[in-house]
C-alpha positions in Angstrom: -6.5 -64.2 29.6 -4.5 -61.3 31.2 -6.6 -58.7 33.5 -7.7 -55.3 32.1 -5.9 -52.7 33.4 -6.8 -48.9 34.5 -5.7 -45.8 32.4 -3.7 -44.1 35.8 -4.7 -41.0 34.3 -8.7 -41.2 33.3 -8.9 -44.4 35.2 -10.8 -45.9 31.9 -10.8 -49.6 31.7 -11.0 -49.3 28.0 -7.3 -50.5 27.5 -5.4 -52.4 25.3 -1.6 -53.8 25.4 0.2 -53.1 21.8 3.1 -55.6 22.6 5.2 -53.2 24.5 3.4 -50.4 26.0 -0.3 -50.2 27.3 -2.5 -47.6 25.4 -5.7 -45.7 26.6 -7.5 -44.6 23.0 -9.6 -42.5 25.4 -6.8 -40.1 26.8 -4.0 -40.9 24.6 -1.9 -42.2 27.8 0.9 -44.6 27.1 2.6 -46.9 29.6 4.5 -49.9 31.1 2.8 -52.0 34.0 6.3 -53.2 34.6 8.0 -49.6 34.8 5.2 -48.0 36.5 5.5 -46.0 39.7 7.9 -43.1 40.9 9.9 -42.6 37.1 6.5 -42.6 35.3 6.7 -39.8 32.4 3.8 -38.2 31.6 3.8 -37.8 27.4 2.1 -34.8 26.6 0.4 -34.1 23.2 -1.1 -31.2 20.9 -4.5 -31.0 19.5 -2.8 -33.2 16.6 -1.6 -36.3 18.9 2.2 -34.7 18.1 4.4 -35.1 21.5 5.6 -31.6 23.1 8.1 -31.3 25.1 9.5 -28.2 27.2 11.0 -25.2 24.9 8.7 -26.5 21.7 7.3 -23.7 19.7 3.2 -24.1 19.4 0.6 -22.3 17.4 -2.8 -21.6 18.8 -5.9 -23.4 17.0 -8.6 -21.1 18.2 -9.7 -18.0 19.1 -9.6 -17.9 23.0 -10.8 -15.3 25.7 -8.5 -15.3 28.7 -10.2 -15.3 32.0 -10.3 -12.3 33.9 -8.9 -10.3 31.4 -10.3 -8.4 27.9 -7.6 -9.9 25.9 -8.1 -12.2 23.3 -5.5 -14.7 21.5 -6.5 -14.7 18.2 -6.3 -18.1 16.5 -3.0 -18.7 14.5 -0.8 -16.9 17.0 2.9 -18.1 17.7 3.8 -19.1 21.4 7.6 -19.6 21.6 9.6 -21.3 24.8 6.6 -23.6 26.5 6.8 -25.3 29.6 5.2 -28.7 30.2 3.3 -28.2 33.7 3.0 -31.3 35.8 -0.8 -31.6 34.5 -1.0 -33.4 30.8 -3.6 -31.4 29.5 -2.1 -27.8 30.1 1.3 -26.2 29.0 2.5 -22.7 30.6 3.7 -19.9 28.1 4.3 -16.3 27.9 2.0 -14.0 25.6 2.3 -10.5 25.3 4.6 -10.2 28.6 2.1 -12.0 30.3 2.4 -15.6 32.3 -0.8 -17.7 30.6 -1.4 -21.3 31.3 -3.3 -22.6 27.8 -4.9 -26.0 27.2 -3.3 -28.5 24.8 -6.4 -29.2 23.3 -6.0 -25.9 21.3 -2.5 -26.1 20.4 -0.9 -27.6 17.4 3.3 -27.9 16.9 
């Protein structure tokens, strides 16, 4: 019986090896105990479970207030040009001229 292995990103133990990769159902992280360490590449994913990658075009999901400001992105809006950040869970745009970091949780390709 082979040992149960952490998710390196939520450190879940609720884990399961598919025949190549390992797979976290609670994050959505994918990876290789034998490639593991410095080359890692974080995947990161939409609202959807799609990959994104830097340059993708997204569309926003919800209607979202941004901190310290009285702007709103309505929901449906178009961001253009992303950037993957080194944290899986947030991508870096521009909207309306203005640098915003948005959670991928309410962004769908």
């Amino acid at each position: 019986m082979s040992e149960i292995s952490l998710c390196p990103l939520c450190k879940q133990e609720n884990t399961y090896f598919d025949g190549t990769v390992n797979i976290c159902p609670d994050c959505g992280n994918e990876w290789n105990e034998k490639l593991a360490g410095e080359n890692e590449v974080i995947i990161v994913r939409d609202s959807n479970g799609t990959e994104l990658s830097d340059g993708d075009s997204v569309t926003v999901i919800k209607d979202l207030k941004v901190k310290g400001s009285s702007m709103v992105i309505k929901r449906g809006t178009k961001v253009k040009s992303i950037r993957l950040t080194e944290n899986h869970e947030e991508v870096d745009c521009r909207i309306e001229g203005s640098s915003i970091v948005l959670k991928t949780c309410f962004l769908k390709k």
